[in-house]
N, C-alpha and C positions, 0 to 999 in steps of 0.2 A: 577870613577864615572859611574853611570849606565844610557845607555842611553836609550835603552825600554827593554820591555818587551814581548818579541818575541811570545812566548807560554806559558800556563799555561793550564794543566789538572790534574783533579779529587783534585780542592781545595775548596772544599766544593762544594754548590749550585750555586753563583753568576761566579766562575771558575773553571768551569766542563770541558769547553772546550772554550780557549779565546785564540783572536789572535789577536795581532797589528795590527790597523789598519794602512796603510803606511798614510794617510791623518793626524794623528795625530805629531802633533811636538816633536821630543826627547826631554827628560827629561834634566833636568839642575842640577847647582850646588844644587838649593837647593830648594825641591815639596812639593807642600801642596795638602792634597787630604781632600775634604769634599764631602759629598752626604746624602742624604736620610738614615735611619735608617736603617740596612737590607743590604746596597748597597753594601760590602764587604772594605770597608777600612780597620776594622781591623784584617778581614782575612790577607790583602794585606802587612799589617804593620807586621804581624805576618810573614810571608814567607822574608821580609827584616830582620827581626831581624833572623831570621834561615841560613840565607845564609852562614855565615864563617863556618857553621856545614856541609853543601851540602844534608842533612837532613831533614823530618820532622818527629816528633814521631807520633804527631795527624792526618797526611796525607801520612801513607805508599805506596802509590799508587800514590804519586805527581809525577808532569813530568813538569818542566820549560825550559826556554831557556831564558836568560838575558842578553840581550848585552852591554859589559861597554867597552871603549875605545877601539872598534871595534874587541874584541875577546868576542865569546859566550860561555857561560858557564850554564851547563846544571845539573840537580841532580847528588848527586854523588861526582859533581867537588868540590873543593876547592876554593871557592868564597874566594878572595887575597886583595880585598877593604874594605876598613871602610864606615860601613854604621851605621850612627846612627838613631835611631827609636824611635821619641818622643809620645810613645801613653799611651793607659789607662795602660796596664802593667809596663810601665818606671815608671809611678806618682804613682802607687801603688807600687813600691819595691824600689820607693828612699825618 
């Protein structure tokens, strides 16, 4: 289970360069993110569904850090957890 999201650079414009803040609560078994049009959710949704890969094609230059049960994992790695990703690309390709 993932429990923040330590860093993220050059993933588009809303995460160019983002950092946990430590005031926010770790993530749980199971998040909903909603915001504003623009706000990067489905950037966000996009970079979860890429993780098993440690990849981005659209974002050669990404750089993360995601902490899940207290080992960070970082581009590159071999993201080891199921993470399922219910957004506009799921409901279009099922």
């Amino acid at each position: 289970m993932i429990n923040k999201i330590k860093k993220i650079k050059n993933l588009g414009l809303v995460f160019s360069d983002y950092r946990w803040d430590p005031r926010l609560p770790d993530f749980k078994r199971f998040n909903f993110f909603y915001g504003w049009n623009g706000a990067g959710k489905t950037t966000l949704s996009n970079l979860f569904s890429e993780l098993g890969s440690g990849t981005s094609g659209k974002y050669p230059n990404l750089e993360y850090e995601i902490e899940a049960e207290k080992i960070t994992y970082k581009q590159g790695e071999l993201f080891n957890k199921k993470v399922r990703v219910f957004n506009q690309a799921y409901i279009s390709k099922n």
